[in-house]
DSSP file (Angstrom, degrees, kcal/mol; ACC not computed):
  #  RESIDUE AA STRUCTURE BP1 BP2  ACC     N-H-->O    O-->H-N    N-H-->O    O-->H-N    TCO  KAPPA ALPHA  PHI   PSI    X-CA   Y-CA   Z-CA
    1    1 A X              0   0    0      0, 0.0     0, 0.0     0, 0.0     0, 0.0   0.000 360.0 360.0 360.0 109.4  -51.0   40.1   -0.2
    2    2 A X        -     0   0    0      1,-0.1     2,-0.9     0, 0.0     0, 0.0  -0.268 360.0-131.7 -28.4 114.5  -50.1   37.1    2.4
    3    3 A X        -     0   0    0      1,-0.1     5,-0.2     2,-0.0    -1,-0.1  -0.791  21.2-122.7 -62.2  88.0  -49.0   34.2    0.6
    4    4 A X    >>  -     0   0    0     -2,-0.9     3,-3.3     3,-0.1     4,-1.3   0.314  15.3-118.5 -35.0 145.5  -50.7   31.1    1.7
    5    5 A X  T 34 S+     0   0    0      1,-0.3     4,-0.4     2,-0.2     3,-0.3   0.894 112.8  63.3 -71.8 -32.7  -48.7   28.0    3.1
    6    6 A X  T 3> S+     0   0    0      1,-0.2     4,-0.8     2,-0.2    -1,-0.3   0.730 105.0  47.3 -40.4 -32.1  -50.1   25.8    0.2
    7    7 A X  H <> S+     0   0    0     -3,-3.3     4,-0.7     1,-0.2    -1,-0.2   0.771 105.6  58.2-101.6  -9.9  -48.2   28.1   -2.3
    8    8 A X  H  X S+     0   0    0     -4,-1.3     4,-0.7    -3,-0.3    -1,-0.2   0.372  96.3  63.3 -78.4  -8.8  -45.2   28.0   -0.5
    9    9 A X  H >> S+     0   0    0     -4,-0.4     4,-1.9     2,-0.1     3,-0.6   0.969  98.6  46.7 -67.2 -62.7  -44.8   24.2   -0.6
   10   10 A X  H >< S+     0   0    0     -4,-0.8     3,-6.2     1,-0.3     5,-0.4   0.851 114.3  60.2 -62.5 -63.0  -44.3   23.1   -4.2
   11   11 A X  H 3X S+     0   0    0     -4,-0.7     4,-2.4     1,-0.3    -1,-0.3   0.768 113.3  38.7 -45.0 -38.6  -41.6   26.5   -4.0
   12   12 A X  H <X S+     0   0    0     -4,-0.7     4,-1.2    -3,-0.6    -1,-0.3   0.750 114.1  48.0 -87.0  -8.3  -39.9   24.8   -1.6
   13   13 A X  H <X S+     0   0    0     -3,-6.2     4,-1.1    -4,-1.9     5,-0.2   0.782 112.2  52.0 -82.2 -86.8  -40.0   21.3   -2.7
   14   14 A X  H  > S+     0   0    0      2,-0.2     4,-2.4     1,-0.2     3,-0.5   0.566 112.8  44.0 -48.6 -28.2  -38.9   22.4   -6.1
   15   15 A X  H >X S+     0   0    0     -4,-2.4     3,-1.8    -5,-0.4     2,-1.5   0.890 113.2  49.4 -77.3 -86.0  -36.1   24.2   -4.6
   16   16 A X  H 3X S+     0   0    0     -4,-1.2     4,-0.9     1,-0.3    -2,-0.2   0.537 119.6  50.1 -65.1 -12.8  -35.2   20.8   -1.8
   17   17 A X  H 3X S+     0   0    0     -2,-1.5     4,-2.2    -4,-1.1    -1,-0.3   0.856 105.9  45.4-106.7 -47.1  -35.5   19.2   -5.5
   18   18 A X  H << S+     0   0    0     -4,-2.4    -2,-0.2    -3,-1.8    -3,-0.2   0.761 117.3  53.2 -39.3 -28.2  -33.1   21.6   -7.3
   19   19 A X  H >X S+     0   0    0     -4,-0.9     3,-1.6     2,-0.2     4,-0.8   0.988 108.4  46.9 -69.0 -72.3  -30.8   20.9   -4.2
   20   20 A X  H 3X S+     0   0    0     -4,-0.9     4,-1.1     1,-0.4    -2,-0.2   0.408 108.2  48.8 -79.7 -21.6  -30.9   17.8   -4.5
   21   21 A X  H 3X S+     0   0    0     -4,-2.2     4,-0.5     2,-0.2    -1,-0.4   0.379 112.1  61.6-101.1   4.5  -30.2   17.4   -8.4
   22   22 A X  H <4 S+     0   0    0     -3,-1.6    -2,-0.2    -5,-0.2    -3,-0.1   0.801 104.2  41.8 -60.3 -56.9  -27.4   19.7   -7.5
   23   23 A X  H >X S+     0   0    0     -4,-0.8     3,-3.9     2,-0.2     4,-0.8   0.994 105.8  63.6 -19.0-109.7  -26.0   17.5   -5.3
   24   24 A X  H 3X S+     0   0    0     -4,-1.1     4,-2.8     1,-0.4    -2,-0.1   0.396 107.2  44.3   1.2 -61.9  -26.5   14.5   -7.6
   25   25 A X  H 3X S+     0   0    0     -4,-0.5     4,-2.1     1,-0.3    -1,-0.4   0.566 106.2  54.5 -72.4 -23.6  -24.3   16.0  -10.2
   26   26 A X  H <> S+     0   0    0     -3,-3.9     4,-1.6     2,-0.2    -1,-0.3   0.819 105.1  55.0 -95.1 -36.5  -21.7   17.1   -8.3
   27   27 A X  H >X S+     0   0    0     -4,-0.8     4,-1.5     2,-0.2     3,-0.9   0.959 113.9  45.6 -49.9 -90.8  -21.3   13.3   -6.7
   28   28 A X  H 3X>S+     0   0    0     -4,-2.8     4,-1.3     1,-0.3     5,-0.5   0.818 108.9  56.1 -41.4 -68.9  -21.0   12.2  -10.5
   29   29 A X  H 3X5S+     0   0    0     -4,-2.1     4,-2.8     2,-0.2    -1,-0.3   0.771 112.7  38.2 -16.2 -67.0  -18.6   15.0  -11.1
   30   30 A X  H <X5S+     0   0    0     -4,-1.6     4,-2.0    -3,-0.9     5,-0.2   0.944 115.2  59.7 -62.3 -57.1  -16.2   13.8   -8.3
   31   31 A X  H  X5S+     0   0    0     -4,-1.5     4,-2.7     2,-0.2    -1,-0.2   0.855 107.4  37.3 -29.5 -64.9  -17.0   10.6   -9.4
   32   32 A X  H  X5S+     0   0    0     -4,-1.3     4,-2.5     1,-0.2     5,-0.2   0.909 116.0  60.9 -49.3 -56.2  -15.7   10.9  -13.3
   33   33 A X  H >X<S+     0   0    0     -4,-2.8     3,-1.7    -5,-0.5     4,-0.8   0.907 102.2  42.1 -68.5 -53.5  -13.0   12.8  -11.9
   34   34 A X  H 3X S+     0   0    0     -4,-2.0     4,-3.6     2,-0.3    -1,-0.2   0.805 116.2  55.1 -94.8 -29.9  -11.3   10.1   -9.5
   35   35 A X  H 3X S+     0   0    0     -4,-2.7     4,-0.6     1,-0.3    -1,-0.3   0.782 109.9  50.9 -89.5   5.8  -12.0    7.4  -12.7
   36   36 A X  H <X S+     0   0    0     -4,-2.5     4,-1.4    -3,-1.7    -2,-0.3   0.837 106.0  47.3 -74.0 -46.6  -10.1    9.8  -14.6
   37   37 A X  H  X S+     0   0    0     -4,-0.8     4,-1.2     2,-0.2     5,-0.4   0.803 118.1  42.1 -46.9 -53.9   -7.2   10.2  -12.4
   38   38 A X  H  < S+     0   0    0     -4,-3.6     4,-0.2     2,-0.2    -1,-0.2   0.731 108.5  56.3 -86.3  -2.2   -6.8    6.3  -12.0
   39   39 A X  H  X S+     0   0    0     -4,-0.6     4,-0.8    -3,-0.2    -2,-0.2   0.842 119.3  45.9 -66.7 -48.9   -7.6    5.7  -16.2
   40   40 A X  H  X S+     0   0    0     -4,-1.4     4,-0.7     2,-0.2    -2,-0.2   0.679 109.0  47.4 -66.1 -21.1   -4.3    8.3  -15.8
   41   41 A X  H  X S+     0   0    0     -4,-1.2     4,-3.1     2,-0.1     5,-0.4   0.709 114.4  47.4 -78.4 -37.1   -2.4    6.6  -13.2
   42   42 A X  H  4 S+     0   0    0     -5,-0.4     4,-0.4     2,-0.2    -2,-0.2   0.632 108.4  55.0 -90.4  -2.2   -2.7    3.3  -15.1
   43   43 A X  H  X S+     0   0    0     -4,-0.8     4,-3.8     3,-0.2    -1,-0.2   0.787 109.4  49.1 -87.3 -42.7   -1.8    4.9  -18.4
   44   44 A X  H >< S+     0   0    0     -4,-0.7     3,-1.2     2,-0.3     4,-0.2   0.967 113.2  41.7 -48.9 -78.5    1.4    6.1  -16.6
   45   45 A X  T 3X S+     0   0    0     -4,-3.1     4,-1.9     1,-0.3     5,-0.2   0.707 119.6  55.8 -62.4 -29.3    2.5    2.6  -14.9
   46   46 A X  H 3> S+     0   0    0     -4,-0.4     4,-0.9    -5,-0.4    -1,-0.3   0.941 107.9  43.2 -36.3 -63.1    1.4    1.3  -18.6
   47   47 A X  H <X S+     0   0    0     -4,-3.8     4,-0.9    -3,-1.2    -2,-0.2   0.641 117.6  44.1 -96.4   2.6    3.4    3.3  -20.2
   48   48 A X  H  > S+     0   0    0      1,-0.2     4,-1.9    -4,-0.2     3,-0.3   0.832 107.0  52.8-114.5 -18.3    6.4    2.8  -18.0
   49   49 A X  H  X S+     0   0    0     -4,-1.9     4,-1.8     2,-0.2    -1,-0.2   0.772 109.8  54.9 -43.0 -37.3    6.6   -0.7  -17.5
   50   50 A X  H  X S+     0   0    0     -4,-0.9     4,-2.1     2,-0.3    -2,-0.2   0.851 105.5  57.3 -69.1 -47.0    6.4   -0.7  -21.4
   51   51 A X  H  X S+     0   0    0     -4,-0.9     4,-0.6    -3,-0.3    -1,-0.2   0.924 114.8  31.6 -42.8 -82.8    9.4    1.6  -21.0
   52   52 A X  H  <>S+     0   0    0     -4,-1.9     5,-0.6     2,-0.2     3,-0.4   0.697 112.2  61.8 -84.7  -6.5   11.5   -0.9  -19.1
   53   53 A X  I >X>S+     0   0    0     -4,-1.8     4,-2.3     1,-0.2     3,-0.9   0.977 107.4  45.8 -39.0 -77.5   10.1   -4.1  -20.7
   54   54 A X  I 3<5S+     0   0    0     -4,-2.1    -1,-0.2     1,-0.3    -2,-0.2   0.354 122.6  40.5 -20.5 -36.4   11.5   -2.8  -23.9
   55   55 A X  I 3<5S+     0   0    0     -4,-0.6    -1,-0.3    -3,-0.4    -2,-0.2   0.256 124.7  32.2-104.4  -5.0   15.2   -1.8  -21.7
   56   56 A X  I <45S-     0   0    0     -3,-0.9    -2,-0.2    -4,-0.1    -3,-0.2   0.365  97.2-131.5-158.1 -42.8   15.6   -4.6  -19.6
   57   57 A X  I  << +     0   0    0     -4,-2.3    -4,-0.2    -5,-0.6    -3,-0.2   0.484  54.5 151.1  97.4 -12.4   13.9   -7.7  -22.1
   58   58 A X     >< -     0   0    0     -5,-0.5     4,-0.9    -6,-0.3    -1,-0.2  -0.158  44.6-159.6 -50.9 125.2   11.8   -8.9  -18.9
   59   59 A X  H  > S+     0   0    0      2,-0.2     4,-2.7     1,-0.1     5,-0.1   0.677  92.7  73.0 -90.6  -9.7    8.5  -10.6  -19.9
   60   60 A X  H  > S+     0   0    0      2,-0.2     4,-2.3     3,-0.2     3,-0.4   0.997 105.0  40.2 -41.1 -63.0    7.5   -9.7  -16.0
   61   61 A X  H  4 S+     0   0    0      1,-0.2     4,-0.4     2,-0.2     3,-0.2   0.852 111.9  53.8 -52.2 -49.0    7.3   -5.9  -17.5
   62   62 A X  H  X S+     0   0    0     -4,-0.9     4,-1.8     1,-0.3    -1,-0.2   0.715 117.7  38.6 -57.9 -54.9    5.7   -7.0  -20.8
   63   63 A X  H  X S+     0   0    0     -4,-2.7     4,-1.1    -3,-0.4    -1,-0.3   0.928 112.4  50.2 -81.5 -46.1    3.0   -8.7  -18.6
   64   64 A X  H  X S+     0   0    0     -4,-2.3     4,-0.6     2,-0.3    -2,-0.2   0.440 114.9  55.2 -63.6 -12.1    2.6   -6.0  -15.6
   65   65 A X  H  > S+     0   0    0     -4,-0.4     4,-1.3    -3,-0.2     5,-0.4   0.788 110.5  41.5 -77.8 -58.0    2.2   -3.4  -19.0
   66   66 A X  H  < S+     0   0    0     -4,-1.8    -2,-0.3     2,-0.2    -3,-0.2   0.686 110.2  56.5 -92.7  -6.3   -0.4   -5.2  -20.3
   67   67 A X  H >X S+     0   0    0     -4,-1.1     4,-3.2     2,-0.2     3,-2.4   0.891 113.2  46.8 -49.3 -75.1   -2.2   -5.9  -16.8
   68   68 A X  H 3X S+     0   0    0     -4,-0.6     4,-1.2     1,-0.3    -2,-0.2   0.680 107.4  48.4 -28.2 -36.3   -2.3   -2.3  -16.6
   69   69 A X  H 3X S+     0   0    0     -4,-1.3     4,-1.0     2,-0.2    -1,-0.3   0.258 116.6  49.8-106.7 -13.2   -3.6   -1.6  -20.2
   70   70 A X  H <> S+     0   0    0     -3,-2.4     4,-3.4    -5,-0.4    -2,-0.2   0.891 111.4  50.6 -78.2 -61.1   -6.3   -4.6  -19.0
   71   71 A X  H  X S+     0   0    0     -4,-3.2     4,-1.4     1,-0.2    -2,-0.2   0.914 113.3  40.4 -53.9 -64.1   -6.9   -2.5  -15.8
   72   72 A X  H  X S+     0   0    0     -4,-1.2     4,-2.4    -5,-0.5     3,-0.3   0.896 113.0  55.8 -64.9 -54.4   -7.5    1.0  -17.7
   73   73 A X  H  X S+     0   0    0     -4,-1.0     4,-2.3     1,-0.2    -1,-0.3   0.971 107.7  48.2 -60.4 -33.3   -9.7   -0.7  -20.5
   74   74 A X  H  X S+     0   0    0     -4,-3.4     4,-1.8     1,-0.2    -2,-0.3   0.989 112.6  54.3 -61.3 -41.6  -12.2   -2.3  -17.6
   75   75 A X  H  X S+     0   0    0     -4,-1.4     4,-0.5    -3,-0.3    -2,-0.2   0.886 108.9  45.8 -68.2 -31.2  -12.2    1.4  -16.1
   76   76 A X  H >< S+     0   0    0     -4,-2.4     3,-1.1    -5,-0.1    -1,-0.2   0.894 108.3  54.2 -41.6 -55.1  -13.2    2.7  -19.1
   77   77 A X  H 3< S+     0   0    0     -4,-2.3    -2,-0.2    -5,-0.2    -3,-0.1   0.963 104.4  55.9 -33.1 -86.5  -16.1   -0.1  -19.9
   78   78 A X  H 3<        0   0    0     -4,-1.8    -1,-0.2     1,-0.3    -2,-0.1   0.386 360.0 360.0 -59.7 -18.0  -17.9    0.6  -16.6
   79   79 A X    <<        0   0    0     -3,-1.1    -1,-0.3    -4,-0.5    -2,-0.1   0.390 360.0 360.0 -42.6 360.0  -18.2    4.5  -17.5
């Protein structure tokens, strides 16, 4: 039996809508991942300024550690 063009819209909107929430999620995926990588990057220069702060006596490090540990908590917040 011929399908008629009427019943073959909504299938293909709901698929151009499945697509499209598909899509969606995988843009938030990539997203999450990159503010994960730089919450990890800034954990890193955190922890290694901390490192030489602690070696060296410098209140430069002390302060450029705790910028860092500023930085990570604002990427966290904005999640």
């Amino acid at each position: 039996m011929p399908s008629s063009p009427k019943s073959d819209r909504p299938l293909d909107e709901s698929t151009e809508e499945i697509r499209r929430k598909e899509r969606e999620l995988a843009e938030a995926e990539v997203k999450l991942a990159r503010r994960e990588r730089i919450v990890n990057r800034l954990r890193i220069l955190q922890v290694f300024f901390s490192l030489v702060a602690l070696a060296t006596g410098n209140p430069a490090y002390r302060w450029t550690a705790s910028c860092a540990q500023w930085a990570m908590e604002r990427f966290r917040d904005s999640e």
